[in-house]
Jmol script that loads the backbone (N, CA, C; Angstrom):
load data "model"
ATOM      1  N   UNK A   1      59.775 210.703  75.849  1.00  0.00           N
ATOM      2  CA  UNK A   1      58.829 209.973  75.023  1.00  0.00           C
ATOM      3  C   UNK A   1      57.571 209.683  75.825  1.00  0.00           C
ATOM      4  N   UNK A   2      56.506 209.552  75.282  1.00  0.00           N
ATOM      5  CA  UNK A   2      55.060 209.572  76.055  1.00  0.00           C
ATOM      6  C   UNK A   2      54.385 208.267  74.765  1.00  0.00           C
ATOM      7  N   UNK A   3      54.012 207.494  75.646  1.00  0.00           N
ATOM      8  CA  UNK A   3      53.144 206.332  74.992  1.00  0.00           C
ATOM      9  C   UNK A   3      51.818 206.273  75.651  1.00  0.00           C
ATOM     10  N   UNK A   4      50.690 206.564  75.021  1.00  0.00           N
ATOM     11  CA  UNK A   4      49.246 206.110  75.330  1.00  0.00           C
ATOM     12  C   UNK A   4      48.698 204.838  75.151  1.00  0.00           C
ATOM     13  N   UNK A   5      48.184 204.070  75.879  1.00  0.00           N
ATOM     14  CA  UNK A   5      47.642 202.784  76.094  1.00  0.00           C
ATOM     15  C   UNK A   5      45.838 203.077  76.266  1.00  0.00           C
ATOM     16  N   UNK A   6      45.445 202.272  75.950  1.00  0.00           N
ATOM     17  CA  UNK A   6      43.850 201.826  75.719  1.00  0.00           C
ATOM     18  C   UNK A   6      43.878 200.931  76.694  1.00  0.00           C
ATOM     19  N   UNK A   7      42.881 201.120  77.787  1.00  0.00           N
ATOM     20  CA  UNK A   7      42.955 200.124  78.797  1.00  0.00           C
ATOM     21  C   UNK A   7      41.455 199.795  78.868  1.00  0.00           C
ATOM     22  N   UNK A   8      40.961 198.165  79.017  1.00  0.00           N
ATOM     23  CA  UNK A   8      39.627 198.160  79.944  1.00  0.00           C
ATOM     24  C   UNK A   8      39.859 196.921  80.504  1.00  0.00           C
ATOM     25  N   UNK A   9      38.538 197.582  81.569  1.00  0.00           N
ATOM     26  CA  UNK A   9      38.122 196.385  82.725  1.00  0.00           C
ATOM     27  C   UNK A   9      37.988 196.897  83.560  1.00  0.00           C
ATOM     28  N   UNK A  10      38.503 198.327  83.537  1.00  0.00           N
ATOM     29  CA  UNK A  10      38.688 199.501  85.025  1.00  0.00           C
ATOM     30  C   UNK A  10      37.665 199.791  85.341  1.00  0.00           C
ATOM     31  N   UNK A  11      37.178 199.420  86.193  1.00  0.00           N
ATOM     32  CA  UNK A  11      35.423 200.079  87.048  1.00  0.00           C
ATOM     33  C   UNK A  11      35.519 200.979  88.226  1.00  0.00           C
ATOM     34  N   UNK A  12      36.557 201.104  88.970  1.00  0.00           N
ATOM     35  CA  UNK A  12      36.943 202.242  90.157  1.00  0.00           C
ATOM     36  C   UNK A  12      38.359 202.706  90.638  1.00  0.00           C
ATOM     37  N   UNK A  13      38.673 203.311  91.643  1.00  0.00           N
ATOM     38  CA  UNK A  13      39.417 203.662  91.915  1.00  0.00           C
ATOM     39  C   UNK A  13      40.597 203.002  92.508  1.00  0.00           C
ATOM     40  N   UNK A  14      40.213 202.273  92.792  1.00  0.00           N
ATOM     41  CA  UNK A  14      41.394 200.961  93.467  1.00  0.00           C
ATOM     42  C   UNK A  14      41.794 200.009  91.701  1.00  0.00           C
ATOM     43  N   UNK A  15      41.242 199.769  90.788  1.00  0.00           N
ATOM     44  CA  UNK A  15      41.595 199.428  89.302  1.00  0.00           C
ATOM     45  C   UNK A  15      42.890 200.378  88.907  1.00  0.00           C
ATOM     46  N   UNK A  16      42.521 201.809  89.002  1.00  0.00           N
ATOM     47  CA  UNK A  16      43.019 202.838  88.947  1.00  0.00           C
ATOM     48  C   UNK A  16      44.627 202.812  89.206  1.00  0.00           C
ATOM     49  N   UNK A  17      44.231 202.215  90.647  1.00  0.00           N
ATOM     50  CA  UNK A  17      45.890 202.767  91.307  1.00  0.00           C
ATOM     51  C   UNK A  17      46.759 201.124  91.082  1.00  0.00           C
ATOM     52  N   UNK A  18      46.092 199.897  90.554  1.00  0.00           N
ATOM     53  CA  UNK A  18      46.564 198.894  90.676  1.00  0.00           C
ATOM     54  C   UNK A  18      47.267 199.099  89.061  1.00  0.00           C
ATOM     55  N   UNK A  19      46.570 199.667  88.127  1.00  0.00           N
ATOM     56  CA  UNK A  19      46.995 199.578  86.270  1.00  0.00           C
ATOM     57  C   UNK A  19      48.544 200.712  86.837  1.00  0.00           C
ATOM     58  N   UNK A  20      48.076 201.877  87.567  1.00  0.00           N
ATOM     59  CA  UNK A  20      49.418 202.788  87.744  1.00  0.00           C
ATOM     60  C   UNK A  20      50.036 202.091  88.759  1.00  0.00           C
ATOM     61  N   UNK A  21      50.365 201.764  89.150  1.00  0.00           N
ATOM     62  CA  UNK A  21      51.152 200.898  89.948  1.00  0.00           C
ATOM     63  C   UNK A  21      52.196 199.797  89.013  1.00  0.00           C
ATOM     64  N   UNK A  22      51.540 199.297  88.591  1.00  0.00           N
ATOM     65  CA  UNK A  22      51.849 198.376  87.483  1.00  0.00           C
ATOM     66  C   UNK A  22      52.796 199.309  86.862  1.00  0.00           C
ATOM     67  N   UNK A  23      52.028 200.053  85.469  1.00  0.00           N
ATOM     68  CA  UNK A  23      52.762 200.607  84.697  1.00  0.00           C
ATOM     69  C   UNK A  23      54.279 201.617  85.310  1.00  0.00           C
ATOM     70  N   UNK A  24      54.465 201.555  86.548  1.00  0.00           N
ATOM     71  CA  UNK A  24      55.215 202.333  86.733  1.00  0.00           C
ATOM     72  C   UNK A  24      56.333 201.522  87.541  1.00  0.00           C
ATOM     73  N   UNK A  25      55.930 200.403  87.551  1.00  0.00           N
ATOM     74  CA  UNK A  25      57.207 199.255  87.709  1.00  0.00           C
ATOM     75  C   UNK A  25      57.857 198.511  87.041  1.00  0.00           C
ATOM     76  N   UNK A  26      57.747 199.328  85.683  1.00  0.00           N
ATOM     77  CA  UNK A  26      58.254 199.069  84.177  1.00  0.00           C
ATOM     78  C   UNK A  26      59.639 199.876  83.880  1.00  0.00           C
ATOM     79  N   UNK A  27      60.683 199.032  84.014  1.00  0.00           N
ATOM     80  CA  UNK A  27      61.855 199.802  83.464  1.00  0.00           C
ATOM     81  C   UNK A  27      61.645 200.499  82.403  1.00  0.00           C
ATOM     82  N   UNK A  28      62.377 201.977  83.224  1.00  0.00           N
ATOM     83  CA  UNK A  28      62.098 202.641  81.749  1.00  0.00           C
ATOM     84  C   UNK A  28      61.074 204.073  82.397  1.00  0.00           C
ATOM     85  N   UNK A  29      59.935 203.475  83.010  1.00  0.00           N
ATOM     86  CA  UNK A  29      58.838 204.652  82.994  1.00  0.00           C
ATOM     87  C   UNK A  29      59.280 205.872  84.341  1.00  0.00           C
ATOM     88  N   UNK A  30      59.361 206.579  83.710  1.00  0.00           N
ATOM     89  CA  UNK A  30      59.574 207.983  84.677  1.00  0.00           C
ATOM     90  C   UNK A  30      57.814 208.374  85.093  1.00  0.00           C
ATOM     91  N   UNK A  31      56.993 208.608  84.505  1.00  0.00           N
ATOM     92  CA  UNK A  31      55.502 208.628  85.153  1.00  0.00           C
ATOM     93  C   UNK A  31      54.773 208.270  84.389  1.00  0.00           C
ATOM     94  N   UNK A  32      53.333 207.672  84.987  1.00  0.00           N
ATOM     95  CA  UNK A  32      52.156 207.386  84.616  1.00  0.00           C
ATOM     96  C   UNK A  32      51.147 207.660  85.260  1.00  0.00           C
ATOM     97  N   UNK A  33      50.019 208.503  84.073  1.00  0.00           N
ATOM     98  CA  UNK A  33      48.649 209.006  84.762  1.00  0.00           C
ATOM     99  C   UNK A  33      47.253 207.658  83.788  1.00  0.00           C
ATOM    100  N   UNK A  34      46.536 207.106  84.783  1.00  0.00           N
ATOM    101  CA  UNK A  34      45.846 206.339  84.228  1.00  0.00           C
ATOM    102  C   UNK A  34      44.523 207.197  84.795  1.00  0.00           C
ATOM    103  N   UNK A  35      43.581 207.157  83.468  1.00  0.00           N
ATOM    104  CA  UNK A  35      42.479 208.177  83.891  1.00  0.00           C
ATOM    105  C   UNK A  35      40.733 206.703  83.176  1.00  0.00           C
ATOM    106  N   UNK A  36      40.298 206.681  84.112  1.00  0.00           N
ATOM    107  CA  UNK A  36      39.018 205.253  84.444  1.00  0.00           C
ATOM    108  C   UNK A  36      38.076 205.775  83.416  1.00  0.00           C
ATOM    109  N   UNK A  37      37.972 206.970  83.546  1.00  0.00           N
ATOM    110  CA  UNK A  37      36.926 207.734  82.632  1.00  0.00           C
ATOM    111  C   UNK A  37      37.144 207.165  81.413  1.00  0.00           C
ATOM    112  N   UNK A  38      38.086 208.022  80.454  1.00  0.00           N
ATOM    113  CA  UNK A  38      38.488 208.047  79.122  1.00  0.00           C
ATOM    114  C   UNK A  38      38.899 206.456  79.224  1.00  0.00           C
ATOM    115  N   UNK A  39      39.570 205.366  80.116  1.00  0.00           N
ATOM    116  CA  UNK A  39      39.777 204.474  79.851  1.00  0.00           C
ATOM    117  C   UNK A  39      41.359 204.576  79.098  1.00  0.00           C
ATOM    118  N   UNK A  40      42.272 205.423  79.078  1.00  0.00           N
ATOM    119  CA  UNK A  40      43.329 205.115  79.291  1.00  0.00           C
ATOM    120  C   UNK A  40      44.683 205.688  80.414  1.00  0.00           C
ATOM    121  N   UNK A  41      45.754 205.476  79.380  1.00  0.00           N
ATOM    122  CA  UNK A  41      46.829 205.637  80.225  1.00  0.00           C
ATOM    123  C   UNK A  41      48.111 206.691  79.444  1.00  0.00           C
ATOM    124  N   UNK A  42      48.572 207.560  80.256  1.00  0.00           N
ATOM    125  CA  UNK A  42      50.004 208.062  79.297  1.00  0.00           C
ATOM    126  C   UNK A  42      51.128 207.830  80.495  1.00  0.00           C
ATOM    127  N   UNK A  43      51.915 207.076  79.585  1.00  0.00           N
ATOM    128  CA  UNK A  43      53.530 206.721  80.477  1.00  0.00           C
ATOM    129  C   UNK A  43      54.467 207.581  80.099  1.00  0.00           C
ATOM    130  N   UNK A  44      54.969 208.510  80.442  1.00  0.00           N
ATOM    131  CA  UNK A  44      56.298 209.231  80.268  1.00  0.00           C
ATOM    132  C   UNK A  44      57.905 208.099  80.398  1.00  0.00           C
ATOM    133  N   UNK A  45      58.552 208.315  79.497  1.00  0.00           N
ATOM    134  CA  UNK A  45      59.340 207.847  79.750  1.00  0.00           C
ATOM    135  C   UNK A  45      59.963 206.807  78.758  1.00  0.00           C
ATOM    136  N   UNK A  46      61.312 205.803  78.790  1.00  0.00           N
ATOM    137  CA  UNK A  46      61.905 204.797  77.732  1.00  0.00           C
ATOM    138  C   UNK A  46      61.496 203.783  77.402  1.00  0.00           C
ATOM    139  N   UNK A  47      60.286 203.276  78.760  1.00  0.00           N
ATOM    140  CA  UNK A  47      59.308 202.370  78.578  1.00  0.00           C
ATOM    141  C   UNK A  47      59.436 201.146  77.146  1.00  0.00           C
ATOM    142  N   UNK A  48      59.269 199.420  76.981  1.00  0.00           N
ATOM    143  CA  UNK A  48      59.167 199.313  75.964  1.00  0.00           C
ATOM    144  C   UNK A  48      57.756 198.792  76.280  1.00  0.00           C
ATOM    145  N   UNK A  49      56.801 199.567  74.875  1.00  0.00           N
ATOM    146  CA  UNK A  49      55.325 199.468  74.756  1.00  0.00           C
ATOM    147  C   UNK A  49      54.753 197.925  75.493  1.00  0.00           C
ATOM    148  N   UNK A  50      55.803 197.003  74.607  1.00  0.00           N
ATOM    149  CA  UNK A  50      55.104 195.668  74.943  1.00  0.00           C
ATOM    150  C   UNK A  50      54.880 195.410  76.498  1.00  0.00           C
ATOM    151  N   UNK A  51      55.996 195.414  76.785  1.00  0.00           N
ATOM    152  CA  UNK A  51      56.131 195.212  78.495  1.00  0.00           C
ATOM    153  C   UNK A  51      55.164 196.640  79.456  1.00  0.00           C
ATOM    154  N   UNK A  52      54.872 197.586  79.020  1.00  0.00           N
ATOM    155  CA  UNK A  52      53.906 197.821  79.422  1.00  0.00           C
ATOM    156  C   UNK A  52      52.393 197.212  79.495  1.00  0.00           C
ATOM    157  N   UNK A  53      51.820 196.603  78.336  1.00  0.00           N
ATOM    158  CA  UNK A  53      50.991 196.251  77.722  1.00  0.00           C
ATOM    159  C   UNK A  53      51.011 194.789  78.671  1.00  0.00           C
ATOM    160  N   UNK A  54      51.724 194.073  79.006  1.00  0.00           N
ATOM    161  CA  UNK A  54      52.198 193.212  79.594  1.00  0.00           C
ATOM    162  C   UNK A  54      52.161 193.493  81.096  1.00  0.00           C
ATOM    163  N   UNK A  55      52.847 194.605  81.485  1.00  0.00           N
ATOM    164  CA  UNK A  55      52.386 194.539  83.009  1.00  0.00           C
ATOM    165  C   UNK A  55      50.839 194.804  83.212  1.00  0.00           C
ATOM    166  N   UNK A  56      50.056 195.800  82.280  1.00  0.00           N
ATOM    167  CA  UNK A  56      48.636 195.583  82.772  1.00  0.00           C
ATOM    168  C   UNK A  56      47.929 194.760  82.475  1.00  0.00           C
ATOM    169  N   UNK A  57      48.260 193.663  81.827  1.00  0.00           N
ATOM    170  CA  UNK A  57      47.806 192.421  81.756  1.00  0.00           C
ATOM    171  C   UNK A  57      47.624 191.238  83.075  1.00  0.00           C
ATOM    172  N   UNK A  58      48.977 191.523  82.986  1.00  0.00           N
ATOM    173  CA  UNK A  58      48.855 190.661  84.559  1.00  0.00           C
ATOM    174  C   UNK A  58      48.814 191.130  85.287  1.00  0.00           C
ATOM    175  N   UNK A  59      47.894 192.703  85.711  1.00  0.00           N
ATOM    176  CA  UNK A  59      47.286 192.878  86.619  1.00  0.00           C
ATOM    177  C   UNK A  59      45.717 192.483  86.551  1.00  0.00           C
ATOM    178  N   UNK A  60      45.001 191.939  85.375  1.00  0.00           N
ATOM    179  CA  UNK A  60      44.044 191.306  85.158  1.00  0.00           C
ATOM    180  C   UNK A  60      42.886 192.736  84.069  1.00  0.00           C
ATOM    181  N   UNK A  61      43.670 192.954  83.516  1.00  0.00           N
ATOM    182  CA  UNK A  61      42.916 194.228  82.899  1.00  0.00           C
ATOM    183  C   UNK A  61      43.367 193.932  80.817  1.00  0.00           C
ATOM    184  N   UNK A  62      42.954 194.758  80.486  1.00  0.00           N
ATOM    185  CA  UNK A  62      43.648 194.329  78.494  1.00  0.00           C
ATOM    186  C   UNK A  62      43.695 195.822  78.425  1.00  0.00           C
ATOM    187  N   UNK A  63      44.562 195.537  77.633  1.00  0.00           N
ATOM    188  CA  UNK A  63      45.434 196.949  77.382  1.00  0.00           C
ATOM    189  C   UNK A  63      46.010 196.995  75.761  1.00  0.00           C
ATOM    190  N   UNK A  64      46.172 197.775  75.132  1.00  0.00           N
ATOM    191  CA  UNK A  64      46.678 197.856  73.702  1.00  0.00           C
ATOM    192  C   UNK A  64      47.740 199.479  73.812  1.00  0.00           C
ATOM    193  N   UNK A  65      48.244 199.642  73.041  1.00  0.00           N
ATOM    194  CA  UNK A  65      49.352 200.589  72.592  1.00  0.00           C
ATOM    195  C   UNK A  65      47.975 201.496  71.469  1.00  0.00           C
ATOM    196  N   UNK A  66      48.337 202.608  72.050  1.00  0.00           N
ATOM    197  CA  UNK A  66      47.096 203.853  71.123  1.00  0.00           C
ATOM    198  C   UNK A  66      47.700 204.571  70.522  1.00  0.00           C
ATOM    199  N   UNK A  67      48.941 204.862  70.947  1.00  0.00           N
ATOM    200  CA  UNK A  67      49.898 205.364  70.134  1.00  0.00           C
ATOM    201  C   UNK A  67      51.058 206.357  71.037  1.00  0.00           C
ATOM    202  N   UNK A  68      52.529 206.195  70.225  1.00  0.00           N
ATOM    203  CA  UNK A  68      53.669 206.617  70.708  1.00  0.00           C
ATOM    204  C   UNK A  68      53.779 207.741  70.317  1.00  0.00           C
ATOM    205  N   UNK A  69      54.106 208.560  71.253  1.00  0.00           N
ATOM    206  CA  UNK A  69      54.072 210.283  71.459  1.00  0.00           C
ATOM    207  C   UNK A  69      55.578 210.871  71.086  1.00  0.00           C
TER     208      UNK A  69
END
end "model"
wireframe off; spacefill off
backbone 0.3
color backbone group
């Protein structure tokens, strides 16, 4: 399963590795590519949306669910 997230607040490369970092200490996620450009994220994996949405939160960023793959 692959879930896309809408992320902002990301301005560089260290944002970058702190949102994937995050998202990938989410039971559940087998990988995540977060791309600064486009401003989001795809998580591979059993992931539940909220608690994703939730860990990049409290990494200080807003995040929404774009849709489940």
């Amino acid at each position: 399963m692959s879930t896309e997230l809408e992320i902002s607040g990301m301005t560089c490369g260290h944002c970058v590795t702190a949102v994937t970092k995050a998202l990938k200490s989410v039971p559940g996620v087998q990988d995540a590519q977060v791309d600064l450009k486009s401003g989001t994220a795809v998580v591979q994996g059993q992931a539940d949306p909220g608690a994703l949405v939730s860990a990049v939160v409290e990494e200080g960023y807003s995040a929404q669910v774009h849709a489940a793959l």
